[in-house]
C-alpha positions as CSV (number, residue, x, y, z in Angstrom):
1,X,104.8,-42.9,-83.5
2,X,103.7,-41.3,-80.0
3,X,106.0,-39.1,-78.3
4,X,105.5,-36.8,-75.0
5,X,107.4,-34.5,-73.5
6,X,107.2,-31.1,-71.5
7,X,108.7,-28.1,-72.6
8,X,109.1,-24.8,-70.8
9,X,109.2,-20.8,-72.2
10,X,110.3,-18.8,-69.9
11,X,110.9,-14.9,-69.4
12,X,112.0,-13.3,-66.5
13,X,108.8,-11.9,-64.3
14,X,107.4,-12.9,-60.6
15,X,105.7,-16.0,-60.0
16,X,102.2,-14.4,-59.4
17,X,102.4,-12.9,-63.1
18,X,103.4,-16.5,-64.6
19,X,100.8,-17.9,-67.3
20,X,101.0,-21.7,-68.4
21,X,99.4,-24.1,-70.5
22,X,99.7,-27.6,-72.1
23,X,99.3,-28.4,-75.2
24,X,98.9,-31.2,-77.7
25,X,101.0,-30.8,-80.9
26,X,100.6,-33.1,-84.4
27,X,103.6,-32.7,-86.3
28,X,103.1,-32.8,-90.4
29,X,99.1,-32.2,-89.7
30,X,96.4,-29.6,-90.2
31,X,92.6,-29.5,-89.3
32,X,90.7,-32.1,-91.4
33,X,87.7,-29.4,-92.8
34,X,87.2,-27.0,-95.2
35,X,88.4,-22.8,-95.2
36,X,85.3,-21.8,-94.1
37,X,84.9,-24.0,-90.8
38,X,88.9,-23.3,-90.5
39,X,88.9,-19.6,-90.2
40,X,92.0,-18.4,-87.3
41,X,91.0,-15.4,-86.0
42,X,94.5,-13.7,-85.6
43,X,97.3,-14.6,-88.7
44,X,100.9,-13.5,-87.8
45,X,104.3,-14.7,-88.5
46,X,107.0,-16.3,-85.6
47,X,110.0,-17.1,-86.2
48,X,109.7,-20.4,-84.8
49,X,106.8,-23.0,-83.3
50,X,107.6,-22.2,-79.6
51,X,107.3,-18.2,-80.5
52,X,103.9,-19.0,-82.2
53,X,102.7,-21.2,-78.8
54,X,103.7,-18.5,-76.8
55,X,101.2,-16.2,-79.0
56,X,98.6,-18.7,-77.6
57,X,99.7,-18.7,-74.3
58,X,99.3,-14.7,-74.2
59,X,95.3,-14.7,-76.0
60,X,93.2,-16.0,-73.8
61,X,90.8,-17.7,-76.2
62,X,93.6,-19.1,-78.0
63,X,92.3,-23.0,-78.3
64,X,94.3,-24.1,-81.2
65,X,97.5,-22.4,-83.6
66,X,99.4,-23.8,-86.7
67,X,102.4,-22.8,-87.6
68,X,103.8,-23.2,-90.8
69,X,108.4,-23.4,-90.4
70,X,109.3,-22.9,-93.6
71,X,106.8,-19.2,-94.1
72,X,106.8,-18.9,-90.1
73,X,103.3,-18.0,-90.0
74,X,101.4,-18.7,-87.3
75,X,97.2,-19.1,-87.3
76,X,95.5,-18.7,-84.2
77,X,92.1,-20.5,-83.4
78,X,89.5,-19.3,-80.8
79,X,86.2,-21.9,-80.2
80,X,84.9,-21.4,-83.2
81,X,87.2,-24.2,-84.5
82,X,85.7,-27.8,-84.3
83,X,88.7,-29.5,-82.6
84,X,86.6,-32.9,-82.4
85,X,87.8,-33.4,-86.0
86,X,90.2,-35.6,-88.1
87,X,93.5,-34.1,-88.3
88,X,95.3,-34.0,-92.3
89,X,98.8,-34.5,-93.5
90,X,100.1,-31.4,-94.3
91,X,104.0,-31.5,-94.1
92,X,106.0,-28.7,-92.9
93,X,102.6,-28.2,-90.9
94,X,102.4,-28.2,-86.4
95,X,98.9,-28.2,-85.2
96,X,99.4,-27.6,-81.3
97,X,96.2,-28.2,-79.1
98,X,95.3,-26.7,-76.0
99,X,94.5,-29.3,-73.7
100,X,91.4,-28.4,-71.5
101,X,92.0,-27.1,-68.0
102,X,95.5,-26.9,-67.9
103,X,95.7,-23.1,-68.8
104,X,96.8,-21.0,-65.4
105,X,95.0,-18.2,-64.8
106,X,92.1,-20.7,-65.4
107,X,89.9,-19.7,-68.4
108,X,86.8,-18.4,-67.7
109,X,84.9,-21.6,-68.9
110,X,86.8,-24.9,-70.0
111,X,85.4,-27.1,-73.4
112,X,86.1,-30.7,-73.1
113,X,87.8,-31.9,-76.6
114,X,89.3,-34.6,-78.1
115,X,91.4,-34.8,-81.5
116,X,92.3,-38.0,-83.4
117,X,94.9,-38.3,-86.7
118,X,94.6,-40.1,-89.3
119,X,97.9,-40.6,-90.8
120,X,100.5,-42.6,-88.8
121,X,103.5,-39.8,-90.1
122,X,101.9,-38.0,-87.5
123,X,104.0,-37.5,-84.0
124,X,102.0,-36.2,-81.4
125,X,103.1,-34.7,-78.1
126,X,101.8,-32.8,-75.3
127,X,103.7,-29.3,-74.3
128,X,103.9,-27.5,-71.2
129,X,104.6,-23.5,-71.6
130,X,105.4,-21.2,-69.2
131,X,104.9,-17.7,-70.6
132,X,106.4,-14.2,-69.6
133,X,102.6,-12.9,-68.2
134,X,102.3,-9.4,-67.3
135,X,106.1,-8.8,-68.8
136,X,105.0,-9.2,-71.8
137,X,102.5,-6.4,-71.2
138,X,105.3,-4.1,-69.8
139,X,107.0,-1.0,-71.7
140,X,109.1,1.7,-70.8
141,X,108.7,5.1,-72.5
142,X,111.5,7.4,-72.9
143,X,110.6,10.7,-74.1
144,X,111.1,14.7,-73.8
145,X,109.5,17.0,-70.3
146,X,106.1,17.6,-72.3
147,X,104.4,15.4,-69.8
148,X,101.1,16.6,-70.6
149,X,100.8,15.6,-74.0
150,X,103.0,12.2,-73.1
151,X,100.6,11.8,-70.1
152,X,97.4,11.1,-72.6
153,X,99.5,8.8,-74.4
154,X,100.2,6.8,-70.8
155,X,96.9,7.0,-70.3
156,X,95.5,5.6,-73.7
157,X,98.0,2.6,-73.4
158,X,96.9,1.9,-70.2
159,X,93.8,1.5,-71.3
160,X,95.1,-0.2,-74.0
161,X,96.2,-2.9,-71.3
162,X,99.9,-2.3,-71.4
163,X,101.9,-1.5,-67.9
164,X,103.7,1.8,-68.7
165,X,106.9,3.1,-67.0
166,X,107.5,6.7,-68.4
167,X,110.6,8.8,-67.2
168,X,110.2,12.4,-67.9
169,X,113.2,13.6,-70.1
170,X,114.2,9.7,-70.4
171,X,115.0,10.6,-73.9
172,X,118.0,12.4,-72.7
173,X,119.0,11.4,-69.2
174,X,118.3,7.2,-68.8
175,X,121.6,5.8,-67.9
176,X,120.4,2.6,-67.8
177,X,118.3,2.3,-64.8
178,X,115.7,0.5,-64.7
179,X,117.4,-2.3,-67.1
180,X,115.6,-2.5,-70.6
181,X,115.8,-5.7,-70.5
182,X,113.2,-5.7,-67.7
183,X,110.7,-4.8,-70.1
184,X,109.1,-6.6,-73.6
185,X,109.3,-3.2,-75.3
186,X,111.0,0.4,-75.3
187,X,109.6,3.3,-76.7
188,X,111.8,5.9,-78.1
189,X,110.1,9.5,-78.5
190,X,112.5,12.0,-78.9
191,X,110.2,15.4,-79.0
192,X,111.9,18.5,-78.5
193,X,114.8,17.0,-77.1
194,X,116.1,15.7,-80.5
195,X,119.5,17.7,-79.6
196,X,120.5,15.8,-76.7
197,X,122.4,12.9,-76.8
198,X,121.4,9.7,-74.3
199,X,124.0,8.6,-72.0
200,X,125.8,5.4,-73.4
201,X,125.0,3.8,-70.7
202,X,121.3,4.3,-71.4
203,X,121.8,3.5,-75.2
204,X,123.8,0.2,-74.3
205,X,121.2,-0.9,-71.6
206,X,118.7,-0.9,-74.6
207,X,120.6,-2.0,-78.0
208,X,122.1,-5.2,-74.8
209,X,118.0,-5.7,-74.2
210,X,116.8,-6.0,-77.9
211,X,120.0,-7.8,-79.3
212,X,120.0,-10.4,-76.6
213,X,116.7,-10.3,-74.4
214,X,113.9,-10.4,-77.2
215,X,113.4,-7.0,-75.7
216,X,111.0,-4.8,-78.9
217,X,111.9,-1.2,-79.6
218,X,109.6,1.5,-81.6
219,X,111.6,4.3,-83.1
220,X,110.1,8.2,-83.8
221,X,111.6,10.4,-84.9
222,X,114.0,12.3,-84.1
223,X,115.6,8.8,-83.4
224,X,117.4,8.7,-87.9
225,X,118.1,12.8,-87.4
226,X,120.3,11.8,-84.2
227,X,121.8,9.1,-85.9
228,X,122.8,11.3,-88.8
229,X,124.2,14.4,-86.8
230,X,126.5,12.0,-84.6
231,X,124.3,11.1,-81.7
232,X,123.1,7.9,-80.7
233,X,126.0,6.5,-81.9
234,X,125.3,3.1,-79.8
235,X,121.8,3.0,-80.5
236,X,122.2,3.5,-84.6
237,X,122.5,-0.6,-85.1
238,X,118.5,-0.2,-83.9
239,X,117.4,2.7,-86.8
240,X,116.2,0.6,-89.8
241,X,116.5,3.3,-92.8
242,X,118.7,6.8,-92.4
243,X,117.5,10.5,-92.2
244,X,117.4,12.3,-95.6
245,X,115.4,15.0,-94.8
246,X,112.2,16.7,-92.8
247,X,109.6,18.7,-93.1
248,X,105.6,19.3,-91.3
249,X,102.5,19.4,-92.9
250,X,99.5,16.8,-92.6
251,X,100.1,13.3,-93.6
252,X,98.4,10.7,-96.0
253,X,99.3,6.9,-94.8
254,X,98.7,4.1,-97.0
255,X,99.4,0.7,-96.5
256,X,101.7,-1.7,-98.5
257,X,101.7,-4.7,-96.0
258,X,98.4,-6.2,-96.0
259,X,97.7,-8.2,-92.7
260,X,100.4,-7.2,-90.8
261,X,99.6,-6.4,-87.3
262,X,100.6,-2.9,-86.6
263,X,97.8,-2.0,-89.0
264,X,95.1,-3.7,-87.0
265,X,91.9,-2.0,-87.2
266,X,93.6,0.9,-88.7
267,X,91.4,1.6,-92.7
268,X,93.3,0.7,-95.7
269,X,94.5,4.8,-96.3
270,X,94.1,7.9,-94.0
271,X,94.9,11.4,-93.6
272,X,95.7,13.1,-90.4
273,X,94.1,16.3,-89.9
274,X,96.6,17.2,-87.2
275,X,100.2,18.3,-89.1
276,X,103.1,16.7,-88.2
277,X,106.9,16.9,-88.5
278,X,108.3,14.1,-90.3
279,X,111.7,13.1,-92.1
280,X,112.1,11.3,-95.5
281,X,114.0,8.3,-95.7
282,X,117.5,7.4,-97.0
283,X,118.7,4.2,-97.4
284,X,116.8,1.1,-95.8
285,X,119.0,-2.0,-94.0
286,X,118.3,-5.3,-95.5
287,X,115.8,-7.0,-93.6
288,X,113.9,-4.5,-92.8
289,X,110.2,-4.8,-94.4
290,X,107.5,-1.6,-95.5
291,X,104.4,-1.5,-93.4
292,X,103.1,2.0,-95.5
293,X,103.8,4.6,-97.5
294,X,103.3,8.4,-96.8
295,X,103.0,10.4,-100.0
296,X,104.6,13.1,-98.0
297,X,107.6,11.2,-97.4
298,X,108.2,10.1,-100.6
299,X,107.8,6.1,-99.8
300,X,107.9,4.5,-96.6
301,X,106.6,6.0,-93.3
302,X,106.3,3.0,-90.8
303,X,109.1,0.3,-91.5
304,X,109.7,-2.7,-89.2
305,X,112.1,-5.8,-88.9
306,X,111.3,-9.0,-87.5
307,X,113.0,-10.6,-84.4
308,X,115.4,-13.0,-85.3
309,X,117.1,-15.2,-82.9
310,X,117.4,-13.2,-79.4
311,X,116.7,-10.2,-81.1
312,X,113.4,-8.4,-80.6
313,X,111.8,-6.7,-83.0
314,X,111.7,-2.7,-84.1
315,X,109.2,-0.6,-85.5
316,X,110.2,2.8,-86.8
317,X,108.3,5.7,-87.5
318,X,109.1,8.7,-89.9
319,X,106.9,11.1,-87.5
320,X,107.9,12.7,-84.7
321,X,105.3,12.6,-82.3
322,X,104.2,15.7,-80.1
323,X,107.2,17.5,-81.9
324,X,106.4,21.3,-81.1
325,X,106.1,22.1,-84.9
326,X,103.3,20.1,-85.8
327,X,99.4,20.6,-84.6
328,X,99.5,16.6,-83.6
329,X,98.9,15.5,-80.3
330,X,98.3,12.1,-78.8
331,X,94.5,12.7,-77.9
332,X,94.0,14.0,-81.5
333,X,94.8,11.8,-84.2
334,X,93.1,8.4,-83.0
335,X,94.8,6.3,-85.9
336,X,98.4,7.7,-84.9
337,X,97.6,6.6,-81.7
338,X,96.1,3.4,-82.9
339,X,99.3,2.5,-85.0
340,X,101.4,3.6,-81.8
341,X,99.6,1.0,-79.5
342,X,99.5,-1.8,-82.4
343,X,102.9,-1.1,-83.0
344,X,104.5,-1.8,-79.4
345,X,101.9,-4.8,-79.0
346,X,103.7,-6.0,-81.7
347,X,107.4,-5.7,-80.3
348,X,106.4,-7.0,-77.0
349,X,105.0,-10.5,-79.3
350,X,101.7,-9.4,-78.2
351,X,100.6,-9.5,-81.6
């Protein structure tokens, strides 16, 4: 059976920023060849096929995904995959095409291919996706007045190529303007201003963005300590485990959660040579999943849960940053800073 339709993602951003792309999708089929000519290069999980084409839409050399409903993982192919190739039956499988020349920007050079199947439980149909383009690129950091130190950080995810809007003492004072949900991700970095509350318009402007908008949030601390000493009461829904306790000293990170992306390019265990202050961890909401330990904290030390539906996801850290106790800084600890840029790549689905 043959079916085509067009289908449009869309999040709000200009029209210059817009990406598109069309695609070809085999439902119940996978690449007819062996692992080793079938390598993605990029493995991540979606919670649904459109999430995991929008992935593609967002890489440039994205030529092929699958995605797999019933683990929501999503595979990501650059050229190095054959697609002039038999496709498989696989069921529960979606192998979505991109269809040369219909990316917007253009690609930087186009590969005519062509893809047959072999099974007739195959339905095959040809996608159009409109992506959220530079949105999904754009963050807003909240933080303390230590602009100097908060300034490298700007600068590094910058370079990083994320579009950063950072409000000095946003931490404290954001009342909700410029809307969160005008943003893929937030960043929350409390800093020395862990004793202020956030206006509730501020907080509501945010937990509205990430319940409803897709909109990602990463968490330092003192983000649980608030929590627990009656501030952010509007925000709490967003903190994934509760403050137990805190202390500073260096910290050993080792991870738990093989492939996932926040760890990208980050080595298996480390040891920061910076201290930092950091809080164990109480109790952890259901749903949330362990990234790494810290032998420090006792257990976990980056947790992280999933979008699901309209909401985006979180990522929260039991460090706190530039926090005046600690020797840490963001030009000093390059896989801190790492994790930090991996980690609101990931919110924002750029990862």
């Amino acid at each position: 059976m043959f079916l085509l339709f067009f289908l449009e993602l869309l999040k709000q951003t200009n029209g210059q920023d817009m990406r598109s792309v069309q695609m070809s999708s085999f439902v119940n089929s996978t690449f007819q060849c062996s692992q080793t000519t079938c390598l993605p290069y990029l493995n991540m999980t979606k919670t649904n096929l459109r999430q995991c084409q929008i992935a593609c839409l967002n890489h440039i050399q994205c030529k092929a995904i699958t995605f797999r409903q019933s683990t929501t993982y999503c595979q990501l192919f650059d050229n190095s995959i054959n697609q002039n190739i038999n496709m498989s039956y696989a069921i529960d499988v979606t192998t979505t095409i991109v269809i040369s020349g219909t990316r917007y920007p253009p690609e930087p050079t186009t590969t005519s291919t062509s893809t047959s199947s072999t099974t007739s439980s195959t339905t095959s149909s040809t996608t159009s996706i409109t992506g959220c383009g530079a949105l999904c690129n754009k963050t807003l950091l909240l933080s303390d007045t230590n602009d100097a130190a908060l300034q490298t950080l700007v600068n590094s995810l910058q370079s990083a190529g994320l579009t950063v809007d950072f409000i000095s003492g946003g931490i404290a004072n954001y009342t909700g303007s410029p809307n969160a949900s005008a943003y893929s991700s937030i960043i929350l970095i409390t800093g020395s201003s862990y004793g202020i509350d956030m206006p509730s318009t501020g907080q509501q402007s945010i937990l509205s963005a990430q319940q409803n908008n897709n909109v990602g949030v990463v968490i330092t601390e003192w983000g649980a300590y608030n929590v627990a000493y009656g501030r952010w009461s509007v925000l709490s829904p967003l903190i994934l485990a509760t403050y137990s306790s805190y202390s500073t000293t260096t910290m050993s990170y080792n991870l738990v959660n093989s492939g996932h992306p926040i760890w990208n390019s980050l080595p298996t265990s480390f040891t920061t040579s910076a201290t930092l202050s950091y809080i164990t961890l109480g109790t952890i909401k259901n749903g949330t999943i362990i990234i790494a330990n810290s032998t420090e904290c006792n257990g976990p030390a980056v947790i992280a849960r999933p979008s699901s539906g309209t909401a985006g996801r979180i990522v929260q850290f039991t460090h706190a940053g530039h926090y005046s106790s600690g020797t840490f800084n963001w030009g000093n600890e390059a896989n801190i800073l790492k994790m930090m840029i991996n980690a609101i790549k990931w919110t924002g689905t750029l990862l």
